[in-house]
Every structure is written in C-alpha cells, then in structure tokens.
N, C-alpha and C positions, 0 to 999 in steps of 0.2 A: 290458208289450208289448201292443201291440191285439190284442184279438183276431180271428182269422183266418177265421173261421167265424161262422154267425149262430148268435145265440141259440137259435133253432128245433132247427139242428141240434144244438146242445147239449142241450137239451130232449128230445128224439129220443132222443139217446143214453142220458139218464137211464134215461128210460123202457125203454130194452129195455134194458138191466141188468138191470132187475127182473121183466122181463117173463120166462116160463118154457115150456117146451111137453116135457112128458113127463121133468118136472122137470132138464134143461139149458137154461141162461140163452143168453139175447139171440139165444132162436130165437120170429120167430110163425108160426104157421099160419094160414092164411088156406084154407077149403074152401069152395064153391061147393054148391050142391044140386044140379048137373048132376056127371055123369063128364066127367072129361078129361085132361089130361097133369096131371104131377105137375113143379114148375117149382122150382127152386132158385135164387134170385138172394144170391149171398153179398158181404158189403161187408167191409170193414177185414181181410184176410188183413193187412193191415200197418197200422197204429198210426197211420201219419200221409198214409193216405189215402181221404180224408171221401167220394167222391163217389159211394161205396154209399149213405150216408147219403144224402146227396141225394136219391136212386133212391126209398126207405123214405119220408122225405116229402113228397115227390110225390105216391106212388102212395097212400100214406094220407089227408092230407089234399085234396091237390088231385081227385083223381081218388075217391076217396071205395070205393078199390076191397075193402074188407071188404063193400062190398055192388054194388058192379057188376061181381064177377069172375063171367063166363057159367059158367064150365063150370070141372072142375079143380081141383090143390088146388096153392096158392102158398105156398112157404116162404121168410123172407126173415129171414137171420141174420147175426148178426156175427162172422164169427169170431178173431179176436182181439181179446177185452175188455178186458184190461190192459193189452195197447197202445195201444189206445184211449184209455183213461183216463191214461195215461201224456201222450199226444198235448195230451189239454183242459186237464191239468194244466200245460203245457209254459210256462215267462216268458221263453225266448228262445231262438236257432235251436240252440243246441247241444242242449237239450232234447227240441224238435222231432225233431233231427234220431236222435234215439236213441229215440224215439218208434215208431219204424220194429217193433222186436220187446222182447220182454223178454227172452228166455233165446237162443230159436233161431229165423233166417227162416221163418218158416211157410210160404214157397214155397221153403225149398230144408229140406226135412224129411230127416234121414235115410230112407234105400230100406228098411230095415228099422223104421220107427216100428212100426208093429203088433206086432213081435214086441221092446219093449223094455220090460218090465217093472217093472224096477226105475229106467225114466229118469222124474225127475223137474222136468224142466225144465217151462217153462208151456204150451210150444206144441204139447209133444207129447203131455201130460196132457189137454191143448184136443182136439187132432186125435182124441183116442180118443173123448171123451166127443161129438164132435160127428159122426162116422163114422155112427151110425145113421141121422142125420139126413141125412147127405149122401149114405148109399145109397139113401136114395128117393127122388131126382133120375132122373128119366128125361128133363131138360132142366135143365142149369146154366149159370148167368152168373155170373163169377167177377170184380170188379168192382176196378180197380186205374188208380193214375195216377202220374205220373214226376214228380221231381223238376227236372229242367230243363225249360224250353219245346221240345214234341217235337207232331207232329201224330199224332192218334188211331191207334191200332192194335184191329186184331180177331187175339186170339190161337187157334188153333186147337191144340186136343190130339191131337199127332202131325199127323197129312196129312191129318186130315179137314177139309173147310170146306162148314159147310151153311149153301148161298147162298140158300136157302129161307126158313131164321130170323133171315138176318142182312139181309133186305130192308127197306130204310128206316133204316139206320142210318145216321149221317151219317159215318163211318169210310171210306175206300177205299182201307188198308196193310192188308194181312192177313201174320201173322209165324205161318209154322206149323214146326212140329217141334222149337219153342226145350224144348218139353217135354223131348225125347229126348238131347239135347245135354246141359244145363246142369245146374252140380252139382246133387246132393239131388233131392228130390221135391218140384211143387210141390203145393198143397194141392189143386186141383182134378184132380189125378191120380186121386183117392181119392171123388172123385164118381158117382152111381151102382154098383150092383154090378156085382162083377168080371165075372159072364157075359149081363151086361145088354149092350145095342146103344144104353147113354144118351148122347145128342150134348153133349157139356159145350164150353163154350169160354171165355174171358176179352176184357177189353176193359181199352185202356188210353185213358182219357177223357180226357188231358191234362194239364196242369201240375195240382200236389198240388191247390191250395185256387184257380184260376182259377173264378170263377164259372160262365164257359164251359163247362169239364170238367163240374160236376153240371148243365149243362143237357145238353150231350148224351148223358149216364150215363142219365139220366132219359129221352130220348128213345130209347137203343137200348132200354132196358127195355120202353116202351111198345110200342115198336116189334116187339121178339119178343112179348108178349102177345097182339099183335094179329093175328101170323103164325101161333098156336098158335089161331087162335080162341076166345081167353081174353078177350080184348075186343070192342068194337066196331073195325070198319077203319074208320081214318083218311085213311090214304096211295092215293096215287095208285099205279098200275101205273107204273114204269119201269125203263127197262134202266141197268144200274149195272157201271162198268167198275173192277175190284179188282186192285192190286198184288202180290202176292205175292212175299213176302220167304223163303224158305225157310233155316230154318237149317239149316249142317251144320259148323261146328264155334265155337269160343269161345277167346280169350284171355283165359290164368290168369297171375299173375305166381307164379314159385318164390320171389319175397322182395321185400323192401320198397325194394330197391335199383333195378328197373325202373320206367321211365316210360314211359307214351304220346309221341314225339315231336310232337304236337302235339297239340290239342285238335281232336280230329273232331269231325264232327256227325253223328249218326244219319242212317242211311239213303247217309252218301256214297260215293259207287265209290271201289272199289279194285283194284287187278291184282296176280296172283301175282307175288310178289317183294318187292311194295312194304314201305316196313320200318317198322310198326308200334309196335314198342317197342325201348327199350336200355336198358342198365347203364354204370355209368361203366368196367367191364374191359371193354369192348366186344361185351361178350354179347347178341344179337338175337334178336328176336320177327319174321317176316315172314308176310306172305299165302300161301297156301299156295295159292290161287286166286283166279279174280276175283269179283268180287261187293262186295258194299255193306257195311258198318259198324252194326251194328243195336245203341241204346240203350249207345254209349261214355261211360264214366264221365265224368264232370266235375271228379272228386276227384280232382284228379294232385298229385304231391307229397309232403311229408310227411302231407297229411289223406287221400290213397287210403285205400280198403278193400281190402287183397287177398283176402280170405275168400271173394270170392262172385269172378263174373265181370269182367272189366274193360270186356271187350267182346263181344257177338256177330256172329260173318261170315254172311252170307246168302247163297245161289247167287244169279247174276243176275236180277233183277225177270223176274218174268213174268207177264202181262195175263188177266184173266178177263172175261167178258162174263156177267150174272147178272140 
C-alpha cells in the first residue's frame, strides 16, 4: 500500500519514541529563559491520526521553535505510542483502521482510570504514566481528526470557549459539552490539575491524513502560541463569527440489529420526532429535539461499531461574534 504520510513524519515519530523527559517516552520539553504559561499540545490520543504530528514538525523544523519560543515552557507528546506504531506499520485499511487504539479508546477512558490498579490494558497504563505530565498543562491542545470528510471543529471542555486563544484559527464550528455527554472519559479531561482554572480544549483538523488537516493543525498551534505571547504576532486583528454546536445528548445502539436510516451528514438539522434509527421488530430511535447531527458514523451495517457513540444531537446552532 502507499504510504499515506511523508517520510518526515515518519522520521518524527521515530524520534520521539525514543525521545524521554523525566524518563516517560514521546514527551519533549521545550522551556524558554523567560516565564510564561506552561502549554500542552498533545498528538495521536488515536493511532491513526498524524496531524499532531504535523503540528511537532512544523513547529520544530520549520519554525525552529527550540529556540524562538519567547517566554514559557512547551510540551508536545504523543500520547498513544503503540497506536501509533500500529498506524505506520499498517499494509491496508483494515489495519489502518484498527490502528485507531490498542486495548481501550483513549478518549472514551473509563471515569475511574486512576483508581484501577490492577488494569492492565495499554491506554490506561499510558494515561497514568502520562498524568504528571498532563497536569502541568495550564493551556492544552488536544489534536484529533475524523475519519470521513467533515469541516474543522474547535472542541471545548464542558461550556467553556476561550475566544481569546482560539483567534486566528481557521476553524468556525465550535462543539462544546460532547465532554459531558459521551461514554468514558476522554483524555483531555485529565488535563491540568484538578483545582487548577487550566483552559484545555481539542481540535478536530479534518480528514485523517488530508494534507489540508496538518496544515491547519499547524496553523491553530501557531496561532494559540501567538495568543499566549509565546511567539511573535502574525495575524491581523479580526472579528470572527463562531457556530456553536452544543451537545446534549447521543445515540447508543442496545445491539447490532439497529441501523441509522440513512447516512446523515454531520452537522444536518433535525426536529424532535424525526426517526433516526430501526430494527427489523420495528424498534425506534428518534429525536428527542431539534437540533443538528454532530460526527454520525459512516460504518452502518454489519461493519458499525456499537461500543462508542453512533451519533451525537446538538441544541440548535447558535452564532458568536469573537
């Protein structure tokens, strides 16, 4: 199979494997001679998507930022390695596509990871050993992209949306509260300490491996660095008008016998009632309100996943001026 990704970033990834900080792998540190915020940018929470990686070689090679960060100290990890590797290893989409986790989602963690002792799965082993690292986050980008063609999303944890950090991002869907809804915990839950005020949020850059996606992964990064005064500004002052998709609730399937009646498309309206999903005993899923379709599977059929969500419902779009 071709490969999907450039050698670079293959090269990249090598290298922070082996790379260590405070002896847990595929994290660097990056510290500044000035004070200033302390910045977490995290890539591959999933296996099969590069465009954290993108982010990591930009801001290293291009940008040359081991020595142009002003102020600060910048951490940029991977957090999940063996998905990862899993991923580069991959010779065709079935691969690929399981590429995604090794044991458990790393964004749908159980709500009690920290207190499971004897689990020994990979992600959750991951999550502990990378937990100190991610509580000195007092600013996280949590760096993720979808599988279908879907346009860029800014995710917020819970209601917060800080239109401060996210200026100049080429993004204007903001999806908040999918945190509080959707099974498990995801990884940037666990961001900053628990009685810290750290602003964490996610971004979804686009299809997996579109070149596109790692150029504007790369550009929100730049773009919060330069809102933290971590870099030099680039950007011009402008007003920027943001959709806001709020989740409040999801459809789960009870068994493998439901289907989506059709293939939606992220983001389409819907009105309570409308009927969602069936069974061949005539068993229904409907809208329970109105509002929009937010990231509906593509896998109907016998290849759906039912484990995780099928779909998530948003309250109606509402407009921000920022």
């Amino acid at each position: 199979m071709p490969r999907i990704v450039s050698d670079a970033l293959v090269t990249l990834f090598e290298h922070f494997k082996e790379m260590q900080y405070e002896g847990i792998p595929g994290v660097m540190r990056i510290k500044s001679k000035n004070p200033g915020p302390i910045v977490g940018i995290t890539a591959c929470t999933h296996g099969n998507e590069p465009s954290g990686l993108a982010i990591f070689e930009y801001l290293l090679k291009e940008k040359n930022i081991e020595k142009t960060l002003r102020c600060g100290t910048l951490y940029l990890v991977i957090n999940n390695i063996r998905a990862t590797e899993k991923f580069f290893d991959a010779t065709n989409e079935e691969e690929i596509r399981k590429s995604r986790y090794c044991d458990i989602n790393m964004n749908r963690l159980p709500k009690e990871v920290l207190r499971l002792p004897d689990d020994s799965r990979y992600e959750v082993l991951r999550t502990k050993q990378l937990l100190p690292i991610w509580q000195c986050f007092e600013f996280g980008l949590d760096v993720h992209s979808t599988l279908d063609p879907s346009d860029p999303m800014i995710i917020s944890r819970g209601e917060k949306f800080f239109q401060n950090l996210v200026h100049g991002f080429p993004i204007k869907k903001l999806i908040s509260n999918i945190d509080k809804v959707q099974i498990g915990l995801p990884a940037f839950a666990l961001y900053g300490k628990p009685e810290s005020d750290a602003k964490i949020f996610a971004i979804e850059a686009g299809q997996h491996t579109d070149p596109r996606s790692f150029e504007r992964a790369a550009t929100c990064a730049m773009a919060l660095l330069e809102n933290l005064d971590m870099l030099p500004h680039t950007q011009q002052a402008v007003t920027t008008e943001y959709e806001e998709y709020y989740i409040d609730d999801s459809v789960t399937f009870p068994d493998l016998s439901f289907d989506l009646v059709k293939d939606f498309k992220s983001y389409e309206e819907i009105h309570k009632g409308d009927l969602l999903a069936r069974n061949a005993k005539g068993e229904e899923i409907r809208s329970v309100f109105n509002g929009h379709l937010i990231m509906p599977t593509s896998l109907r059929g016998t290849a759906k996943d039912i484990s995780e969500e099928i779909t998530f419902i948003s309250r109606p779009v509402k407009m921000h001026r920022a």
